[in-house]
C-alpha positions in Angstrom: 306.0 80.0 330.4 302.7 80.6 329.3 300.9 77.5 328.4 299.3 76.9 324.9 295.4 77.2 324.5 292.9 74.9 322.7 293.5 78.1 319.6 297.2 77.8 320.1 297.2 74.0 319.3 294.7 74.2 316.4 297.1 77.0 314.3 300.2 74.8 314.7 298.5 72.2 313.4 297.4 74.2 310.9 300.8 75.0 310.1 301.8 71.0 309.9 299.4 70.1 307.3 296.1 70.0 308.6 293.5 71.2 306.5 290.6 73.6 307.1 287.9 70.4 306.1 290.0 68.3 308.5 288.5 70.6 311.6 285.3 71.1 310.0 284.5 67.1 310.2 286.0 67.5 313.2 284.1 70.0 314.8 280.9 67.9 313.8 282.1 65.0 315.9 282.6 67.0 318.5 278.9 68.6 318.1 277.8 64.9 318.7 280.3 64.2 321.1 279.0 67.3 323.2 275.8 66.0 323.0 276.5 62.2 324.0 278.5 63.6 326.9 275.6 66.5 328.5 273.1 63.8 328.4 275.4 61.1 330.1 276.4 64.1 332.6 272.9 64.9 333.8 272.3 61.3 334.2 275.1 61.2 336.4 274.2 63.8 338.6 270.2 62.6 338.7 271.8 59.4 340.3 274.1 61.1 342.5 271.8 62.5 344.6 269.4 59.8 343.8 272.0 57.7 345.5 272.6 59.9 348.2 268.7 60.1 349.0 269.3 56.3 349.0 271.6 56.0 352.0 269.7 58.5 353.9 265.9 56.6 353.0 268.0 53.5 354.7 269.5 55.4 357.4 266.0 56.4 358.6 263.1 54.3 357.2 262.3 51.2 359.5 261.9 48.3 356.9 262.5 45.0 358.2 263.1 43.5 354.9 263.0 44.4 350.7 262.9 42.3 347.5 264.9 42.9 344.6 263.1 40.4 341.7 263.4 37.1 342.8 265.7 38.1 346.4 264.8 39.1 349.7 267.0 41.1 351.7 266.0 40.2 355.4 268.9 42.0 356.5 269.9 45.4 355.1 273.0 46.7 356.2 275.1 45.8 353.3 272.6 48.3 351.7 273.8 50.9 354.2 277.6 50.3 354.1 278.5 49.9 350.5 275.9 52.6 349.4 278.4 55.3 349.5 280.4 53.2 347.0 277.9 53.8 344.8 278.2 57.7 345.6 281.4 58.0 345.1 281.5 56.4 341.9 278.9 58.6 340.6 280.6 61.6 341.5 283.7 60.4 340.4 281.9 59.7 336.8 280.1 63.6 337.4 283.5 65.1 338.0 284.9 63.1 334.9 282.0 64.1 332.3 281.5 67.5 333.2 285.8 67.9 332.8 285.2 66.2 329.5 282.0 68.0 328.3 283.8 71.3 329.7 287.1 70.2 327.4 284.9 69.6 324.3 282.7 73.2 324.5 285.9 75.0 324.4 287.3 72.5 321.5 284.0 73.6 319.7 284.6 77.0 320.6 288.2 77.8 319.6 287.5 75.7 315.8 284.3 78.3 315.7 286.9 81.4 316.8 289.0 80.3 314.0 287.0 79.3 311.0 283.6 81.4 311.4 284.7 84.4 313.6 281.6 86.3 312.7 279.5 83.4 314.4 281.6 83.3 317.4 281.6 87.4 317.8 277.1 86.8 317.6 277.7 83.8 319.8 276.1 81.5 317.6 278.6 78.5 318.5 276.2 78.6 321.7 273.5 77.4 319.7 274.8 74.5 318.6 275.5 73.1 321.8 273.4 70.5 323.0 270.0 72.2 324.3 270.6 72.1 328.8 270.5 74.0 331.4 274.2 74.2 331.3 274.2 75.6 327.8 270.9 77.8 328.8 272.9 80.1 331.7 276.1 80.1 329.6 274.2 81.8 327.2 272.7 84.2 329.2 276.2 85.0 330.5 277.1 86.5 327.2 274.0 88.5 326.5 273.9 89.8 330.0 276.0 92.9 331.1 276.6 94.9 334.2 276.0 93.5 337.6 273.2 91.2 336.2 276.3 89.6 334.7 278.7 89.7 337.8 276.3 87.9 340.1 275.0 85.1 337.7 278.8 84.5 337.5 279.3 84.6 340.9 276.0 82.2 341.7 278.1 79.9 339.0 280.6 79.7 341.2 278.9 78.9 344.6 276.8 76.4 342.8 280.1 74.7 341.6 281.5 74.7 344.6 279.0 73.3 346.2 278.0 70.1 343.9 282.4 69.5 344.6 282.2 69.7 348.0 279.0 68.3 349.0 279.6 64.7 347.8 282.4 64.8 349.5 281.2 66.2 352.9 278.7 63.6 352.5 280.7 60.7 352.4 282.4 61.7 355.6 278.5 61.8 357.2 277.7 58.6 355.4 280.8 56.8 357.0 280.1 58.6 360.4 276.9 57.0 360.7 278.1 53.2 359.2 281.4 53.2 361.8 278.4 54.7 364.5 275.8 52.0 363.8 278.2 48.7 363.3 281.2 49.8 365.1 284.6 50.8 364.2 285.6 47.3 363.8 283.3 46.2 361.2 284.8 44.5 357.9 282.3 45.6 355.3 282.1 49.3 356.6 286.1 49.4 356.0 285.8 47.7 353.0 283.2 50.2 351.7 285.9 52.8 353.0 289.0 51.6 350.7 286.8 51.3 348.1 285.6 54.7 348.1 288.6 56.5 348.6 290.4 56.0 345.2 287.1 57.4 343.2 286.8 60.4 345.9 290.6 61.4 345.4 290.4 61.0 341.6 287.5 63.0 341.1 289.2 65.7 343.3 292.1 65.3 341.4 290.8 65.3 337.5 288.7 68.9 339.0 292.0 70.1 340.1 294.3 69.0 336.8 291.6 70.7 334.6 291.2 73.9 336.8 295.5 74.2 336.6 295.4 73.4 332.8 292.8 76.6 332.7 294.9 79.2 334.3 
């Protein structure tokens, strides 16, 4: 059974009652949701690999202590084991936003489709978006043709694939080097562990749901 699309769901609702004005104050809200949600996305992924460059500038600088305000850190391991908390909580919140700001462009597309077909057949809805890079090479996809278009899409894909996987594959390094450095008995490094592996699967998890709900 083919599954209903974002277009699908609008026109039955249509049908029930729901007005044309209804999804026009609708579509504004999501026009400032959209734009709440790209700036909150690009923040996430600054501090994703801020916080990867983190673990690695503590893996490899020789600093005996650091302050932090009024505290000094005389010993900084706890830096080192419970940083890739912090990594996987930013890439679970990078995997979560970019589902969500994925789920409201096509919302905003499908009430465009709908209501204003000519501005959707000139690709105007694209416009609207919130001003990114993101925005910028889906753009470009539209107005390009031939095999311009082909590989552009298919640099998409790799560069997709590769934000997915390379939190992940950097966890398993980060945890390498904290079960190599303090031993595989160490609390703290297991604790750091647990604590990461919930965010890790759900990120994976909410990437997977949304690319199934796409097909």
């Amino acid at each position: 059974m083919t599954k209903p699309t974002t277009e699908d769901r609008i026109k039955v609702a249509l049908d029930h009652g729901l007005t044309k004005e209804y999804f026009i104050d609708f579509l504004k809200s999501l026009l400032e949701n959209a734009r709440y949600a790209d700036e909150k996305f690009q923040r996430s992924i600054f501090l994703l690999l801020l916080s990867m460059l983190a673990f690695e500038f503590l893996l490899r600088a020789s600093i005996p202590e650091a302050s932090i305000g009024p505290f000094k850190l005389t010993d900084l391991s706890p830096l080192q084991k419970f940083t890739p908390v912090v990594v996987a909580y930013f890439y679970y919140s990078t995997s979560s936003l970019g589902v969500m700001r994925r789920y409201l462009v096509i919302s905003i597309e499908s009430i465009i489709k709908i209501f204003y077909q000519p501005a959707w057949d000139n690709y105007f809805s694209y416009l609207q978006l919130p001003p990114s890079s993101f925005v910028v090479e889906e753009l470009i996809d539209q107005y390009s043709k031939g095999l311009f278009s082909k590989v552009r899409r298919f640099m998409q894909a790799i560069i997709a694939f590769t934000v997915l996987i390379m939190p992940l594959a950097f966890e398993v390094y980060a945890y390498y080097q904290c079960f190599y450095r303090f031993g595989i008995k160490d609390f703290f490094t297991w604790a750091s562990l647990a604590a990461s592996i919930p965010m890790l699967v759900g990120a994976v998890g909410i990437v997977y749901h949304f690319l199934q709900e796409m097909e």
